[in-house]
TIKEPA-540841 format. One line per 5 residues: their letters; for each residue x, y, z of C-alpha. Coordinates in steps of 0.25 Angstrom, whole numbers, plus 5000, padded with zeros to 4 digits. Example, Ala and Ser with C-alpha at 12.3 -4.5 7.8 and 13.67 -1.06 7.14 Angstrom:
BEGIN
as) 5049 4982 5031 | 5055 4996 5029 $
END
This chain:
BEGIN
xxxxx) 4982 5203 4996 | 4977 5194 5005 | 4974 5196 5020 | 4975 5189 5033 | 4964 5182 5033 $
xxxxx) 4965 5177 5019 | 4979 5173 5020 | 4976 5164 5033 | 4963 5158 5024 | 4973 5155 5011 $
xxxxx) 4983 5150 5022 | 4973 5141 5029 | 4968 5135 5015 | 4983 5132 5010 | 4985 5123 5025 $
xxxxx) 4972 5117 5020 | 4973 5113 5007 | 4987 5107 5012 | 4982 5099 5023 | 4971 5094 5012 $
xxxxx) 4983 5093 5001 | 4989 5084 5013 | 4976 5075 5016 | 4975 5072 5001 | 4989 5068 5001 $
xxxxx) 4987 5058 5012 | 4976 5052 5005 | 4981 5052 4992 | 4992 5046 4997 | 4984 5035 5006 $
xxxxx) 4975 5033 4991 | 4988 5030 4984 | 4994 5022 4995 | 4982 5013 4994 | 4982 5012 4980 $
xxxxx) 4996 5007 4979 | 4994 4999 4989 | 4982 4993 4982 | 4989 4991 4970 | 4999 4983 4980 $
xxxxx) 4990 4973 4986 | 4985 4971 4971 | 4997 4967 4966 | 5002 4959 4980 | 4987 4951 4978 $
xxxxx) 4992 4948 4962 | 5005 4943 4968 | 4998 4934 4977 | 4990 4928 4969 | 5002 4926 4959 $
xxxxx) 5009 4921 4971 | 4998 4910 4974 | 4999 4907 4958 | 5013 4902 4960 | 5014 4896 4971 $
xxxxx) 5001 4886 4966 | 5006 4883 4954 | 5022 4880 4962 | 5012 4871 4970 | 5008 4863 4959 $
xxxxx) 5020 4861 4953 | 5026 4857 4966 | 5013 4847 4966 | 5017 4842 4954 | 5030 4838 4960 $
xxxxx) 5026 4831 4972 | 5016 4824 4963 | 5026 4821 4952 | 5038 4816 4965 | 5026 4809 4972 $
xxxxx) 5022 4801 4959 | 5039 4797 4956 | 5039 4792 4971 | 5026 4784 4968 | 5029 4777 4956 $
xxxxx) 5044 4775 4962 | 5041 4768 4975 | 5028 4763 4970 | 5028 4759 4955 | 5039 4753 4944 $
xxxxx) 5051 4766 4945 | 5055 4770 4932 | 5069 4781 4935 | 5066 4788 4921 | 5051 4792 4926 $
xxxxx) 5056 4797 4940 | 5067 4806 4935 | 5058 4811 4925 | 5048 4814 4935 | 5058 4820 4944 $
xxxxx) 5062 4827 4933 | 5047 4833 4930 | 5048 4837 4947 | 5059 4845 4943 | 5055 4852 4933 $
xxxxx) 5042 4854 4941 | 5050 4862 4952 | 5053 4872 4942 | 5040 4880 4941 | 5038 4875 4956 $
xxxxx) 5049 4881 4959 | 5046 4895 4949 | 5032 4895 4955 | 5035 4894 4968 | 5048 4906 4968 $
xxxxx) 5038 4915 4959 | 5028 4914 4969 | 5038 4918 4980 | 5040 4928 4974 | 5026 4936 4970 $
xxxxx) 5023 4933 4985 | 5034 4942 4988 | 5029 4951 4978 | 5016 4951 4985 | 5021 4953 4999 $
xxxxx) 5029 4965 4995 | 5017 4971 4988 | 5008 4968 5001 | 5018 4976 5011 | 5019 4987 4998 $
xxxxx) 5003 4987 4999 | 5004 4987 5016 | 5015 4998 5015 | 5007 5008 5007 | 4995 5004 5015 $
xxxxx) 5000 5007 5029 | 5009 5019 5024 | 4997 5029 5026 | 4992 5024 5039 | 5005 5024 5045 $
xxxxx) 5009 5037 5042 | 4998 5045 5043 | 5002 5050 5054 | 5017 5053 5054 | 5021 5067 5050 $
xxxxx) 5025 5070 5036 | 5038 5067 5035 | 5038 5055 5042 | 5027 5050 5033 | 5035 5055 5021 $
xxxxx) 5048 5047 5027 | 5037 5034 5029 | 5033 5034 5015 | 5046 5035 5008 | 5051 5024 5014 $
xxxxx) 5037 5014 5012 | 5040 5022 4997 | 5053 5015 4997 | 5050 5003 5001 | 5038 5000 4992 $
xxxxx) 5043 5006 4979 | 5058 5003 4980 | 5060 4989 4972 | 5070 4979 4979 | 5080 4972 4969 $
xxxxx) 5077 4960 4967 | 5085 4946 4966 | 5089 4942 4954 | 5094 4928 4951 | 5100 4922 4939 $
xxxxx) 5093 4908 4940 | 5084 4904 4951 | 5086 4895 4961 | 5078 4884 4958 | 5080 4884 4944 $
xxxxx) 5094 4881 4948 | 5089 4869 4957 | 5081 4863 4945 | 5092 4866 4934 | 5102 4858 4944 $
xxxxx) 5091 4847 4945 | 5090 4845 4930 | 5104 4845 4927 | 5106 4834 4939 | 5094 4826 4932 $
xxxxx) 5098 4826 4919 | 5113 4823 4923 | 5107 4810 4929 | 5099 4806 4918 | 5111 4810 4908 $
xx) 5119 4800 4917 | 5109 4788 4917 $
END
C-alpha cells in the first residue's frame, strides 16, 4: 500500500494537475472567445460594406429623381409645356422611388445587422476580462446570461406588404384614375 509520504506526493499532483486543468480551461476559453468573436467582426465588416452598397446606389436613384423633377420644373417654367411629358416623367419619378425606397430600408436593415454583430464581438471580447477575477460561480452566472443574450434569436417582424409599397401602389392607382378620367 501506499505510505504517507507517497499519499501526500499523489495528493499534491492531483491539486496540480487541477489547477493546470483549470489554467487551460481559461485559456481555451479566452482562444474560443476570440475566435468567435473574430468571426463577428468578419461578418459585421461584410455587413457594412453591404450597408454602404445600398445606401449608394438608393442615392443614385434618389439623383435620378431630383434630376428627373429638376428637368419637369425647367422645361415647365422655361420652355413650350406639354402635360402628356410631365405625367410621364412624374410617373418615371414614381417608379424610381421604388428601388429608392427598397435600397434604402434594406440598408437599414444590414446596418442593424452589423451593430448587433459588433456588440456580439464586444461582448465576447470583454466577457474574459471582466470576469477574470470574480469567483466561479459568479462567473458561471455572468457567462450564461452574455450566453443568452448573444445566442438566443429575437422574433422578428413580419409584415404582409410593406409600407412603402403601399404608398406607391396608392399613387399609381390615383395616376392611372386621373389619366382614365381625362
Amino acid at each position: 500500500m501506499l505510505g504517507g509520504y507517497e499519499k501526500s506526493g499523489l495528493e499534491e499532483t492531483k491539486q496540480r494537475l487541477g489547477e493546470k486543468e483549470e489554467k487551460l480551461n481559461e485559456i481555451f476559453g479566452t482562444v474560443t472567445a476570440e475566435s468567435i468573436s473574430g468571426s463577428y467582426e468578419n461578418t459585421a465588416t461584410k455587413e457594412n460594406d453591404t450597408a454602404n452598397k445600398l445606401r449608394n446606389y438608393s442615392i443614385v436613384f434618389m439623383t435620378l429623381m431630383v434630376l428627373m423633377i429638376c428637368y419637369t420644373y425647367y422645361q415647365s417654367s422655361y420652355q413650350q409645356f406639354d402635360i402628356a411629358q410631365s405625367i410621364i416623367r412624374i410617373g418615371m419619378v414614381v417608379i424610381l422611388s421604388i428601388p429608392a425606397t427598397y435600397l434604402a430600408k434594406e440598408s437599414s436593415r444590414h446596418r442593424e445587422i452589423q451593430n448587433k454583430y459588433k456588440q456580439n464581438s464586444l461582448h465576447l471580447k470583454a466577457i474574459h476580462p471582466y470576469i477574470a477575477s470574480l469567483p466561479q460561480e459568479k462567473q458561471n452566472e455572468i457567462k450564461e446570461k452574455v450566453a443568452e443574450q448573444i445566442f438566443v434569436t429575437e422574433s422578428r417582424k413580419v409584415y404582409s406588404e410593406p409600407e412603402a409599397q403601399l404608398v406607391v401602389t396608392r399613387l399609381l392607382r390615383k395616376l392611372e384614375n386621373g389619366l382614365n378620367n381625362s
